[in-house]
Structures are given as structure tokens and as C-alpha cells.
Backbone as XML, in Angstrom:
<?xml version="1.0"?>
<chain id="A" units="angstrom">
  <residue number="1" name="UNK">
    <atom name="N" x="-23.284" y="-10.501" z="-3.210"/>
    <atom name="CA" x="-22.547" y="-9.267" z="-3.381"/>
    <atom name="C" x="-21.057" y="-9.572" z="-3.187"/>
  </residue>
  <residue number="2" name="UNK">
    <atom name="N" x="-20.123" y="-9.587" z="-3.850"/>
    <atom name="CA" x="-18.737" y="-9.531" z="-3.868"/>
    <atom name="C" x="-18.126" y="-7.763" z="-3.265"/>
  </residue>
  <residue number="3" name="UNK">
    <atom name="N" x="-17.127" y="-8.228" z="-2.294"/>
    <atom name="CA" x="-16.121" y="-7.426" z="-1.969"/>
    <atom name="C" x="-15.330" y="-6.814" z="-2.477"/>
  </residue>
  <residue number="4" name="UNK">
    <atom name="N" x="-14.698" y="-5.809" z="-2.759"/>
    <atom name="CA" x="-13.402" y="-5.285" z="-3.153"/>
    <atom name="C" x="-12.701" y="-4.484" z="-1.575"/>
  </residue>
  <residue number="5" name="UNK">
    <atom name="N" x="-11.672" y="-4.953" z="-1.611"/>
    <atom name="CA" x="-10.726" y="-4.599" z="-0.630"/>
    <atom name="C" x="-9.583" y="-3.905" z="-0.657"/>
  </residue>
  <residue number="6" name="UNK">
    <atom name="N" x="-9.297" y="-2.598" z="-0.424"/>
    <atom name="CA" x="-8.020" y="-2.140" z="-0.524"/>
    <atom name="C" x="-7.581" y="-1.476" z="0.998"/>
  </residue>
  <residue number="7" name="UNK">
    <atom name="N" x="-6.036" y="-1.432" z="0.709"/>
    <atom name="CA" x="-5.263" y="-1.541" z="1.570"/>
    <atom name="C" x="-4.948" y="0.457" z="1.094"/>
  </residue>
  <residue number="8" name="UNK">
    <atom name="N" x="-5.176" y="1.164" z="2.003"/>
    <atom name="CA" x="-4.524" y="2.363" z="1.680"/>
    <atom name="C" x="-2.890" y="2.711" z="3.238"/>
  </residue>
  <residue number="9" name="UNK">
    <atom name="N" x="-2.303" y="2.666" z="2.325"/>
    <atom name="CA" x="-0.706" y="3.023" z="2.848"/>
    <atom name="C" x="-1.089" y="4.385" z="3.417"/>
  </residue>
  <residue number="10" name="UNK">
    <atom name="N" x="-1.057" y="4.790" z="4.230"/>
    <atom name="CA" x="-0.854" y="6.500" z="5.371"/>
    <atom name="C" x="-1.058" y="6.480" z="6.395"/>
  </residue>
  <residue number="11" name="UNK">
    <atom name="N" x="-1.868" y="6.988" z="7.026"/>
    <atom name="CA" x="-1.387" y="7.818" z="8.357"/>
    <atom name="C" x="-3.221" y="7.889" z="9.113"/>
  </residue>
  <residue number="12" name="UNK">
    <atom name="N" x="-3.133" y="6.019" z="9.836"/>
    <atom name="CA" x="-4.267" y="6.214" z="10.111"/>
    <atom name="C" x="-4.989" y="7.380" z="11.269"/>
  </residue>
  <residue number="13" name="UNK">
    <atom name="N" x="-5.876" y="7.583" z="10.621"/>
    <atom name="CA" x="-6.349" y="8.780" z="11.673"/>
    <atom name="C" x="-6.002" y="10.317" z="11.302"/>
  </residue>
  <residue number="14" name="UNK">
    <atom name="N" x="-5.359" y="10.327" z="9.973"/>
    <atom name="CA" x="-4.776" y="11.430" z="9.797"/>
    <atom name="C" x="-6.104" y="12.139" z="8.611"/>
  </residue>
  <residue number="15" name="UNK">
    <atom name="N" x="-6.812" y="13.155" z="8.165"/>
    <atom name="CA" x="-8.082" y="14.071" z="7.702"/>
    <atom name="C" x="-7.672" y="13.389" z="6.448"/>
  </residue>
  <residue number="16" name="UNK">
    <atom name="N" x="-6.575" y="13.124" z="5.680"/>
    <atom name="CA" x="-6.676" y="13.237" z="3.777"/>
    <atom name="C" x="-6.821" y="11.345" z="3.962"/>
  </residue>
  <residue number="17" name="UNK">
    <atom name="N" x="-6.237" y="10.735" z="4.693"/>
    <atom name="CA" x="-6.275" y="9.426" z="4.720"/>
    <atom name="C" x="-7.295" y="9.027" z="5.131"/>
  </residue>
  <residue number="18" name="UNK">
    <atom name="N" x="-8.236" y="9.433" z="6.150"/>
    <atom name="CA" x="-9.280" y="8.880" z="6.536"/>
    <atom name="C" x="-10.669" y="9.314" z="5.260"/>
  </residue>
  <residue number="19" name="UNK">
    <atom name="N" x="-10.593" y="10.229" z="4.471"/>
    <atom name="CA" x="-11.295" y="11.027" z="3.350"/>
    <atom name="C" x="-11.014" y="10.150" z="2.734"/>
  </residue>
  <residue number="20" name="UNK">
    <atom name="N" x="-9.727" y="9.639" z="2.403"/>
    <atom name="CA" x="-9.781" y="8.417" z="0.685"/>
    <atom name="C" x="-10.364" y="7.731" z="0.889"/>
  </residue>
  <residue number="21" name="UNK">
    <atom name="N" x="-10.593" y="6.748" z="2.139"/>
    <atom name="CA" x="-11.122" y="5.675" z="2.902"/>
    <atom name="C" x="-13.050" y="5.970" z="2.960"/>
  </residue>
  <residue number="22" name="UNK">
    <atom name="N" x="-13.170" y="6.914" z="3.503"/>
    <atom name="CA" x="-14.909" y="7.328" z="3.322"/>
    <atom name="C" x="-14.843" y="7.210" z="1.726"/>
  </residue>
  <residue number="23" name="UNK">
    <atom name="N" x="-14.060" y="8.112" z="1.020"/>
    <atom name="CA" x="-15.089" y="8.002" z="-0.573"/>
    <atom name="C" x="-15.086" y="7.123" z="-1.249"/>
  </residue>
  <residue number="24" name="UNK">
    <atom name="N" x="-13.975" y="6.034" z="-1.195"/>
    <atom name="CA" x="-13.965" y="4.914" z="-1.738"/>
    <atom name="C" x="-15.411" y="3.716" z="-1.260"/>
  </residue>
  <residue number="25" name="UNK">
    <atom name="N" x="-15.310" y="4.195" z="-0.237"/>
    <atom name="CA" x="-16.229" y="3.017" z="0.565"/>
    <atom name="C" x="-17.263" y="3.859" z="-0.362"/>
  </residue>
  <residue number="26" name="UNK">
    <atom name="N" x="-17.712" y="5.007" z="0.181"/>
    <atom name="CA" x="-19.027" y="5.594" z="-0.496"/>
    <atom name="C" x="-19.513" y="4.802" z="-1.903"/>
  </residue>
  <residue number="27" name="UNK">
    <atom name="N" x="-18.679" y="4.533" z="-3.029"/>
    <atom name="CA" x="-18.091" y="4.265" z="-4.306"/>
    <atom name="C" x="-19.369" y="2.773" z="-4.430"/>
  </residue>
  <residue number="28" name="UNK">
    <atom name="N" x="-19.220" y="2.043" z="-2.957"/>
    <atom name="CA" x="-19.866" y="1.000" z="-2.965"/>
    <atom name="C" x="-21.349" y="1.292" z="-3.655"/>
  </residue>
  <residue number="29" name="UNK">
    <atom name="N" x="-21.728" y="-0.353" z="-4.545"/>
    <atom name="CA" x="-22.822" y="-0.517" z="-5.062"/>
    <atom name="C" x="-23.904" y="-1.755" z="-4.911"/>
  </residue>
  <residue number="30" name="UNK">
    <atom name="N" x="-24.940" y="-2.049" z="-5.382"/>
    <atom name="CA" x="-26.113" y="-2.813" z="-4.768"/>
    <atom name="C" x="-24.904" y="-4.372" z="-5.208"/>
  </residue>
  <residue number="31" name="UNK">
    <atom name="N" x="-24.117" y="-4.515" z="-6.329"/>
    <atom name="CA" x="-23.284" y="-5.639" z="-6.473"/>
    <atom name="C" x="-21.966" y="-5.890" z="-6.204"/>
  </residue>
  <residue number="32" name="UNK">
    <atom name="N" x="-21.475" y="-4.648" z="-5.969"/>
    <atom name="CA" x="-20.008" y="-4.467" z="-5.302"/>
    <atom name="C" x="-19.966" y="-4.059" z="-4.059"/>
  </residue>
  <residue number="33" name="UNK">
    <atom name="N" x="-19.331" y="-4.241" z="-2.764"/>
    <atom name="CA" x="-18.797" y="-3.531" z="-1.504"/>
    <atom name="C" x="-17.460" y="-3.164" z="-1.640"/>
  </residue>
  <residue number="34" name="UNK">
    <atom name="N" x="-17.451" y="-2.067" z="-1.628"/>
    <atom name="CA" x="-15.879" y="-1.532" z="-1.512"/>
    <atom name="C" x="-15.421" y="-1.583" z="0.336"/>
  </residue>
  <residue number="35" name="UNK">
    <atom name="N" x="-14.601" y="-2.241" z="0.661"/>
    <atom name="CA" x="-14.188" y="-1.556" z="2.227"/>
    <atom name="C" x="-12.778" y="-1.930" z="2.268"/>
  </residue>
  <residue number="36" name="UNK">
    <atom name="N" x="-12.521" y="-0.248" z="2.727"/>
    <atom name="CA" x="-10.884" y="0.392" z="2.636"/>
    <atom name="C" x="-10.348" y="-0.029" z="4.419"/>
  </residue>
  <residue number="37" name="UNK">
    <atom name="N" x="-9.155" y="-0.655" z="4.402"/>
    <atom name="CA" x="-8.290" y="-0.403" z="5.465"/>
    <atom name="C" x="-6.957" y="0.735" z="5.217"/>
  </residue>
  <residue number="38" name="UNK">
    <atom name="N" x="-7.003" y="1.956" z="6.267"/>
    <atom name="CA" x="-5.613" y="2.616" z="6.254"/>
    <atom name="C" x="-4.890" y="1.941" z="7.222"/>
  </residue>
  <residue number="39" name="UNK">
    <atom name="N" x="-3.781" y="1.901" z="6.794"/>
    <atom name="CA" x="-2.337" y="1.339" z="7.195"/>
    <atom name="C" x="-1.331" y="2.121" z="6.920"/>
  </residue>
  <residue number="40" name="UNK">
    <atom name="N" x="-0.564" y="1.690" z="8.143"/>
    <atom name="CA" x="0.829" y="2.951" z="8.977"/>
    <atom name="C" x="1.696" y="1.621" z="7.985"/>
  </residue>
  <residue number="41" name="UNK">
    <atom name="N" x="2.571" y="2.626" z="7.170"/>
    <atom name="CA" x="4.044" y="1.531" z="6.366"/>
    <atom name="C" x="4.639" y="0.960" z="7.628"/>
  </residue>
  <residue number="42" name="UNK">
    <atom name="N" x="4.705" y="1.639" z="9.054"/>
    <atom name="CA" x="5.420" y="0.627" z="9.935"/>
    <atom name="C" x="4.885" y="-0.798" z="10.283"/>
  </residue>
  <residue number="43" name="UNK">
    <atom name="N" x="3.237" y="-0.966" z="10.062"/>
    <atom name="CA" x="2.746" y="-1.796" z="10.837"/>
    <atom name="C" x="2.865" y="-3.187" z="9.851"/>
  </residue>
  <residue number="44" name="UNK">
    <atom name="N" x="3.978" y="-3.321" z="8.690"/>
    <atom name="CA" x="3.638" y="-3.718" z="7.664"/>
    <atom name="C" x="4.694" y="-4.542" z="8.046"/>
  </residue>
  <residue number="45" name="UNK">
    <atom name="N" x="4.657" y="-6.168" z="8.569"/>
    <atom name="CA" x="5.655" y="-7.079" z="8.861"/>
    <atom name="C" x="6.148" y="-7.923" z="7.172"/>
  </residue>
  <residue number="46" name="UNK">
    <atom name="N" x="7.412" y="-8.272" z="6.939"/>
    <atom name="CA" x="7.680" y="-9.340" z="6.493"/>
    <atom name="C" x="8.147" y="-10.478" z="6.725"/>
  </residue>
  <residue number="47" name="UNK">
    <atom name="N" x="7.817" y="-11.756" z="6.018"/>
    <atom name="CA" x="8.396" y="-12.889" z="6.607"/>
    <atom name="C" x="9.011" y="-13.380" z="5.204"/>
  </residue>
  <residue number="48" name="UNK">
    <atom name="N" x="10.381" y="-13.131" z="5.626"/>
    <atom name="CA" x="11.663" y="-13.596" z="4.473"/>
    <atom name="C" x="11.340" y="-14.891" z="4.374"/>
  </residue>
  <residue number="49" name="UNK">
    <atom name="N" x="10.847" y="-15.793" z="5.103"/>
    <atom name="CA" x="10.798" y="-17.036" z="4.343"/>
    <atom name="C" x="10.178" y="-17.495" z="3.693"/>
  </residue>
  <residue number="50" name="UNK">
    <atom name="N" x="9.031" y="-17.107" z="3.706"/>
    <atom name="CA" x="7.777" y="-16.630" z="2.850"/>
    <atom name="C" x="7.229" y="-16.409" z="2.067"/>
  </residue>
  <residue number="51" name="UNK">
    <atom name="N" x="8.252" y="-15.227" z="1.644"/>
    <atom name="CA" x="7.898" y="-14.182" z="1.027"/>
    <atom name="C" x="6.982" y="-13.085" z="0.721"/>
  </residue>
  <residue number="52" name="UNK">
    <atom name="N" x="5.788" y="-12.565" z="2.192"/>
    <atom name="CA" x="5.254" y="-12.465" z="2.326"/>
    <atom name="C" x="5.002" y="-11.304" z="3.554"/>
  </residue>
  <residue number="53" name="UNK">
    <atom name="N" x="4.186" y="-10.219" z="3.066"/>
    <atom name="CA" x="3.909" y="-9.074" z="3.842"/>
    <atom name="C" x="2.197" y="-9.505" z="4.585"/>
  </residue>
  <residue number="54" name="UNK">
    <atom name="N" x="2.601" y="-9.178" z="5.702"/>
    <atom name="CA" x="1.487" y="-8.799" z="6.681"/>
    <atom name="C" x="1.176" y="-7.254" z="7.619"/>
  </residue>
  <residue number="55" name="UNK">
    <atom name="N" x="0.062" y="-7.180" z="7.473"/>
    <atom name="CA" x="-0.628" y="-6.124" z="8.178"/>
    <atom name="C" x="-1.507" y="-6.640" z="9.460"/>
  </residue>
  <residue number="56" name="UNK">
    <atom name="N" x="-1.283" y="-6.674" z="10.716"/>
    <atom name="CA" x="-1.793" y="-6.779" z="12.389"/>
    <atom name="C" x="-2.566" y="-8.516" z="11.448"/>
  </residue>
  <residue number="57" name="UNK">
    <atom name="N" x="-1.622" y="-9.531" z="11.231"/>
    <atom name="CA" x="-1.694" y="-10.865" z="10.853"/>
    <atom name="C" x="-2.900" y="-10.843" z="9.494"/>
  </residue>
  <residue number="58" name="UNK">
    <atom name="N" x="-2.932" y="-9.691" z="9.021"/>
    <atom name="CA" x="-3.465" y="-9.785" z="7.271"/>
    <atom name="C" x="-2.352" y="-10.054" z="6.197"/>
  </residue>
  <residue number="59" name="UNK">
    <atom name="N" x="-2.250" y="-11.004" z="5.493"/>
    <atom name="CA" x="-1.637" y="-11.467" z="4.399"/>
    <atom name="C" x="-1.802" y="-9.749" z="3.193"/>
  </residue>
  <residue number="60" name="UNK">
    <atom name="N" x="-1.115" y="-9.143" z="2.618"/>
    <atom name="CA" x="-1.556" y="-7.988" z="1.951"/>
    <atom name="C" x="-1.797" y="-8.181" z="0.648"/>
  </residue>
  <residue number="61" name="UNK">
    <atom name="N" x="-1.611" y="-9.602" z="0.264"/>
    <atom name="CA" x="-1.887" y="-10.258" z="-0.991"/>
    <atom name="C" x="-3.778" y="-10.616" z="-1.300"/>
  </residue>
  <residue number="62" name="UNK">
    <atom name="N" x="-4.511" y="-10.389" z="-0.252"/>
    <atom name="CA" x="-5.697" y="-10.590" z="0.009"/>
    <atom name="C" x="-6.364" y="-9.292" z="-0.429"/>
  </residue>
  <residue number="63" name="UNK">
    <atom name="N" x="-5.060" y="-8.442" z="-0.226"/>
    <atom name="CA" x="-6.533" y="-7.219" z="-0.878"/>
    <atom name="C" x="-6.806" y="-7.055" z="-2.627"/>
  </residue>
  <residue number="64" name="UNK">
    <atom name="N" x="-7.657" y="-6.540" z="-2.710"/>
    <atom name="CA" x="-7.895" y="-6.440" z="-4.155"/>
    <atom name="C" x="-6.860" y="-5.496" z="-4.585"/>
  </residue>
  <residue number="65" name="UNK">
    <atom name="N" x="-6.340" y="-4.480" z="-3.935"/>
    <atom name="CA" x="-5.757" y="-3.238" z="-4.503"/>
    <atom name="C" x="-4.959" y="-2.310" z="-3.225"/>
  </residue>
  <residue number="66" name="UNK">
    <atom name="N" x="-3.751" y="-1.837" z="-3.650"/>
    <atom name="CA" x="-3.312" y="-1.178" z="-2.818"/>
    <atom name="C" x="-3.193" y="0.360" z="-3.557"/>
  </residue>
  <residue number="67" name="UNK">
    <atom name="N" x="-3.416" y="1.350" z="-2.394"/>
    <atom name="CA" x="-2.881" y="2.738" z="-2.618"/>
    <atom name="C" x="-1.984" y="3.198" z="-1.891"/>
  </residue>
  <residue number="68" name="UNK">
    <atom name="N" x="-1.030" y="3.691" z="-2.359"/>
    <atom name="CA" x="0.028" y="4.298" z="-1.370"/>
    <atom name="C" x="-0.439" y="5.871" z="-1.554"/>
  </residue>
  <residue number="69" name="UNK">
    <atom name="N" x="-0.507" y="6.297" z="-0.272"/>
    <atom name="CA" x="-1.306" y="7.654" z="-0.285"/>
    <atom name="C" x="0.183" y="8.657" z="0.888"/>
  </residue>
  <residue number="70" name="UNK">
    <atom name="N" x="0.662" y="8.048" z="1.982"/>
    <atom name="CA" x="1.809" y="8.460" z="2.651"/>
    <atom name="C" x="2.774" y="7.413" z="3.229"/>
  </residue>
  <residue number="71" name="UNK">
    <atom name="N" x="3.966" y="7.564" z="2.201"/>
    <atom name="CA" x="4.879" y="6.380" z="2.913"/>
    <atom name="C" x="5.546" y="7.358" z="4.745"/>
  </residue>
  <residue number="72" name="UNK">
    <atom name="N" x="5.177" y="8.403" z="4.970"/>
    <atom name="CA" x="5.712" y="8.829" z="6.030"/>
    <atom name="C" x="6.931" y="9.944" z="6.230"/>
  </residue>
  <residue number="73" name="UNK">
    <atom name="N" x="7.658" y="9.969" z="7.145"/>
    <atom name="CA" x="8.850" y="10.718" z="7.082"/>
    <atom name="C" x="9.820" y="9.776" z="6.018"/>
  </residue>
  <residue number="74" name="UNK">
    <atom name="N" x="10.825" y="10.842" z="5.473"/>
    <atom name="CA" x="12.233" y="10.064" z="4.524"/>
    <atom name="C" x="12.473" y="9.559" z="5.189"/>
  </residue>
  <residue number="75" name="UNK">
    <atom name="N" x="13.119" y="8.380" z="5.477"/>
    <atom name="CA" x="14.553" y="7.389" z="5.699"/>
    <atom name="C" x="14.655" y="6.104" z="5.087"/>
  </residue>
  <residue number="76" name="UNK">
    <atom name="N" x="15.660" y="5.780" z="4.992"/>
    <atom name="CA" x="16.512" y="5.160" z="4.286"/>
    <atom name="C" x="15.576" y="3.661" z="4.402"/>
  </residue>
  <residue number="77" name="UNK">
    <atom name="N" x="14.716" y="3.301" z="5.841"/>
    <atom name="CA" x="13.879" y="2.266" z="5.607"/>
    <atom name="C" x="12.908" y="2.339" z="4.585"/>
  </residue>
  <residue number="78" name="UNK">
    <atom name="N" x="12.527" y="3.564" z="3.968"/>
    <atom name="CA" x="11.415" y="3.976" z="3.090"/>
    <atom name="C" x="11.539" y="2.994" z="1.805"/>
  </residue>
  <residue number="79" name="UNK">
    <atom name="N" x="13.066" y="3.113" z="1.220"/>
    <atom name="CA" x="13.352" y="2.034" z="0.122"/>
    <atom name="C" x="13.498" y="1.030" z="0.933"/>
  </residue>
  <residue number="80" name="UNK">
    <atom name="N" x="13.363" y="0.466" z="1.747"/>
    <atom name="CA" x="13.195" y="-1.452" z="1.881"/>
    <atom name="C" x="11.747" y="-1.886" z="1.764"/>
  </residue>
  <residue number="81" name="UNK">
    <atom name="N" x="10.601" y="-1.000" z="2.471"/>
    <atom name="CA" x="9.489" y="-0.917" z="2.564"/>
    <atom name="C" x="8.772" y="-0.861" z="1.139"/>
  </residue>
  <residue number="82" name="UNK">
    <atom name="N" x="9.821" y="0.217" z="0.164"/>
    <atom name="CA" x="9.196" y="-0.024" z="-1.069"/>
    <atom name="C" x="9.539" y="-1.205" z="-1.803"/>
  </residue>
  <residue number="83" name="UNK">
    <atom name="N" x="10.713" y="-1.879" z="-1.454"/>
    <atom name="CA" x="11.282" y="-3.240" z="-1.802"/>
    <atom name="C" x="10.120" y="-4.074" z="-1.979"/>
  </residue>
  <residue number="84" name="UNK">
    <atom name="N" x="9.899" y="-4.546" z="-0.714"/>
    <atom name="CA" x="8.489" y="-5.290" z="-0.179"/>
    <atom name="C" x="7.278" y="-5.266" z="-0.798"/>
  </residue>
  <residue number="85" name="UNK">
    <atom name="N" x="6.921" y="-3.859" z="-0.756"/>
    <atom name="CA" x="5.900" y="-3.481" z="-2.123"/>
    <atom name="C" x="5.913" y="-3.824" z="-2.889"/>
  </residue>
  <residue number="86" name="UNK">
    <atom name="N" x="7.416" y="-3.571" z="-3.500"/>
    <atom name="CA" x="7.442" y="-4.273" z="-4.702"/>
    <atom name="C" x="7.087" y="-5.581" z="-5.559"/>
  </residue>
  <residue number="87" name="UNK">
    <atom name="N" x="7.208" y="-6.250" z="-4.401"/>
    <atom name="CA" x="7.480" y="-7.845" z="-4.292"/>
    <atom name="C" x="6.158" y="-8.444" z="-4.287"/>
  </residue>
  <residue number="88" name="UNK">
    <atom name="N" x="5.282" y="-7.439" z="-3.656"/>
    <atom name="CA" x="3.693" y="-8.018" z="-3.962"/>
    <atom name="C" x="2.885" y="-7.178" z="-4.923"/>
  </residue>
  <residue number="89" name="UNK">
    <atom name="N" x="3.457" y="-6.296" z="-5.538"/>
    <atom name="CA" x="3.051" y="-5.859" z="-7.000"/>
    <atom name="C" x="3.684" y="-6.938" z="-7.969"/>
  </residue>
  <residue number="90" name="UNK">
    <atom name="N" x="4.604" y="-7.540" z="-7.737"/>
    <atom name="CA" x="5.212" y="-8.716" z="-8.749"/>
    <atom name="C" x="4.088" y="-9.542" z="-8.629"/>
  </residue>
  <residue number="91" name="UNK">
    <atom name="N" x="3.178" y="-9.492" z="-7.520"/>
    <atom name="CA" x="2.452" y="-11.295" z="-7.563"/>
    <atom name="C" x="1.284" y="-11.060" z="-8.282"/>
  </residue>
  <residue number="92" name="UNK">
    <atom name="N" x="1.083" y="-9.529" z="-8.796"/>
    <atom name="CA" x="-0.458" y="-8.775" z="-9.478"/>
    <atom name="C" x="-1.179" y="-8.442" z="-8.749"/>
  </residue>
  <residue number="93" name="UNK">
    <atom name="N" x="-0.862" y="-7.919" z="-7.734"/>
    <atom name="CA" x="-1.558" y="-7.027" z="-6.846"/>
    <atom name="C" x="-1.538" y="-5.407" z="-7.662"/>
  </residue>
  <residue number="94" name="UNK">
    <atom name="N" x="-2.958" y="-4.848" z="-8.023"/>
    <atom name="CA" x="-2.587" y="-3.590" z="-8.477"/>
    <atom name="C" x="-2.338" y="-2.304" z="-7.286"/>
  </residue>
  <residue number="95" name="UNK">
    <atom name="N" x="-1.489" y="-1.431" z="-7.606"/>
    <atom name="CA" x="-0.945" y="-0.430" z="-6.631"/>
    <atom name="C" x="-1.054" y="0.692" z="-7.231"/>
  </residue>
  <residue number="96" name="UNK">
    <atom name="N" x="-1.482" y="1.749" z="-6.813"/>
    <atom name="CA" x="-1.371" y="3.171" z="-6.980"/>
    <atom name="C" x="-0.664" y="3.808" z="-6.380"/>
  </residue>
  <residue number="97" name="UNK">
    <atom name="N" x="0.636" y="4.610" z="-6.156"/>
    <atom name="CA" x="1.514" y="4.245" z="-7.358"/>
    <atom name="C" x="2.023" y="2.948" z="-7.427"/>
  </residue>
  <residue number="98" name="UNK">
    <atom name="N" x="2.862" y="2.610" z="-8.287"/>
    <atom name="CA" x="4.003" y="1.399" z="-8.212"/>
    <atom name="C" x="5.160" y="1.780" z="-7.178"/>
  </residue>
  <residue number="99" name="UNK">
    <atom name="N" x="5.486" y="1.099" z="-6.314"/>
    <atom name="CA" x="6.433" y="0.919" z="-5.796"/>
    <atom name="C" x="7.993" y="1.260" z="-6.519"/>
  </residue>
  <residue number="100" name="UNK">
    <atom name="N" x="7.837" y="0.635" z="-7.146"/>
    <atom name="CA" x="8.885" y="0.373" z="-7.951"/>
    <atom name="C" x="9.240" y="2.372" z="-8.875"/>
  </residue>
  <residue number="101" name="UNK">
    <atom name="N" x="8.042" y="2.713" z="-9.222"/>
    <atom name="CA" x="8.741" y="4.127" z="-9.693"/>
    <atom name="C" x="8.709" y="5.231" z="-8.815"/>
  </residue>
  <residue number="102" name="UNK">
    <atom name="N" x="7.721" y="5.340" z="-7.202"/>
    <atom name="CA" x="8.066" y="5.617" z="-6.063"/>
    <atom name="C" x="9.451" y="5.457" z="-5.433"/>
  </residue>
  <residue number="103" name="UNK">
    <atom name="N" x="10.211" y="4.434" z="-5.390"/>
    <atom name="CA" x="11.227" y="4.342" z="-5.271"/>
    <atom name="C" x="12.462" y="5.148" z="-5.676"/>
  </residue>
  <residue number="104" name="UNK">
    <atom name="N" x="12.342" y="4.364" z="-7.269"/>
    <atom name="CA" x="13.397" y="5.401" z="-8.526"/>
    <atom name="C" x="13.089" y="6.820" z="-7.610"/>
  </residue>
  <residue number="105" name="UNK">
    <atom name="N" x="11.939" y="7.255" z="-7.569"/>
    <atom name="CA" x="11.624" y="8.540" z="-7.191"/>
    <atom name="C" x="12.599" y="9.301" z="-6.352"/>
  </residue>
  <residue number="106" name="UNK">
    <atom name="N" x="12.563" y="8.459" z="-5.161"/>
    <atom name="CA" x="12.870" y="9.157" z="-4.178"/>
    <atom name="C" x="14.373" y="8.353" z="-3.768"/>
  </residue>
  <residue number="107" name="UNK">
    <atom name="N" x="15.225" y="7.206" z="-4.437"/>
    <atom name="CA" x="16.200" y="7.514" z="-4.823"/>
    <atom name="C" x="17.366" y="8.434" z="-4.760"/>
  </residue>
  <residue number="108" name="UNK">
    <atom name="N" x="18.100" y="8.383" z="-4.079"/>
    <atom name="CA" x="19.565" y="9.501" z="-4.856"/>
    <atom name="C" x="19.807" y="8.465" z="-5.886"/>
  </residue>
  <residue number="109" name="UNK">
    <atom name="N" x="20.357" y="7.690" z="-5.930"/>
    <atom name="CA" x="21.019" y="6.924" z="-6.994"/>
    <atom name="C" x="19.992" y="6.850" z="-8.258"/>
  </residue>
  <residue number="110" name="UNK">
    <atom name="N" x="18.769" y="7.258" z="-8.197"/>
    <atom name="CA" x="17.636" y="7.034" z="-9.240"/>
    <atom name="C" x="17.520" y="8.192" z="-10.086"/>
  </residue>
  <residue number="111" name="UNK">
    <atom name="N" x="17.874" y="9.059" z="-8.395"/>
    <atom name="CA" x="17.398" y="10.852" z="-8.826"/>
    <atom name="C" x="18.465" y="11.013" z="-9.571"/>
  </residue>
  <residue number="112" name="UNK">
    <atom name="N" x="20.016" y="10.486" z="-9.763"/>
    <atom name="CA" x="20.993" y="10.785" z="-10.348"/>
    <atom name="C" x="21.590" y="10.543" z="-11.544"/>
  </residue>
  <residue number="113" name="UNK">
    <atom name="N" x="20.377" y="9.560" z="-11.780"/>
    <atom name="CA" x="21.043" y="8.506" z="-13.569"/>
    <atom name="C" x="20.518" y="9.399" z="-14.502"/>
  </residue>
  <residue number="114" name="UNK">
    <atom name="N" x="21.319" y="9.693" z="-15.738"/>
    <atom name="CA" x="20.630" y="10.203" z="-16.930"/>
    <atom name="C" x="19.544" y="10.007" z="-17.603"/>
  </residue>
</chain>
């Protein structure tokens, strides 16, 4: 039986984050295992030399798939965090959303271009 692994971005312990996490797993079949980790965007280290994001010493390149479900309160760390994201959606990690138009998103300078 092969694994699938995703990484869901929110607010562990929080009712809508811990729900994506049950139905996905549910999802599992007699040839697939689905099993979801939620993850707090703070707990999400990088190592600049690296190039490389970790979760409590998980490489985040290991999961099959990421969802970003709550990057958290606004601040201005929100775009570095999506930086990072970014950077391991470059390596083909698939993400729901992209980082990259999450970003533009939430942006002033994104929200402001024609």
C-alpha cells in the first residue's frame, strides 16, 4: 500500500482544520493511505543554506501535497512565509493554493498594479 502525505497549512486544533484533515484521511483506500499533518505557518523553519523548509525537523519537500487552508493573522511576515512556499512549489511540490498567487493576493503592491 503506498502513502500519500499532505501537509495542511492552519490552525492546528482549530474545527475547519482539523475537518480537512479527518476527510482527507477518510478519502483513504485498500491501495492508497492518505495521512494529513496540520501545521501552524509559524512552526515552519528555513535553512537559507539549504534551501530548505522544515516542519518540528520534517523536510516539507517529503510530502506529496500541500494545502494552505489558514496562513493566520496579516503581517508583513505572511509574504516571506509565502516566499518560502514558493520556493518549494518551484521544486513540484503541488499546493492548493499557489503561493505565489496568494501572495499577489494579499499584496498592496500586487493589489495595486493594473
Amino acid at each position: 500500500m503506498s502513502t500519500l502525505t499532505v501537509a495542511i497549512i492552519g490552525i492546528p486544533g482549530a474545527w475547519s482544520s482539523e475537518i480537512l484533515k479527518e476527510s482527507l484521511e477518510e478519502l483513504s483506500q485498500d491501495s492508497r493511505e492518505i495521512k494529513a499533518d496540520v501545521i501552524a505557518i509559524g512552526d515552519i523553519c528555513y535553512d537559507v543554506n539549504t534551501n530548505k523548509a522544515f516542519v518540528h525537523g520534517r523536510d516539507l519537500e517529503e510530502y506529496s501535497a500541500v494545502i494552505i487552508k489558514k496562513l493566520g493573522e496579516y503581517s508583513p511576515k505572511i509574504l516571506d512565509w509565502l516566499d518560502i512556499l514558493s520556493n518549494i512549489e518551484d521544486k513540484g511540490i503541488p499546493f492548493f493554493s499557489s503561493p505565489k498567487k496568494l501572495r499577489n493576493m494579499i499584496s498592496r503592491i500586487g493589489c495595486t498594479r493594473g
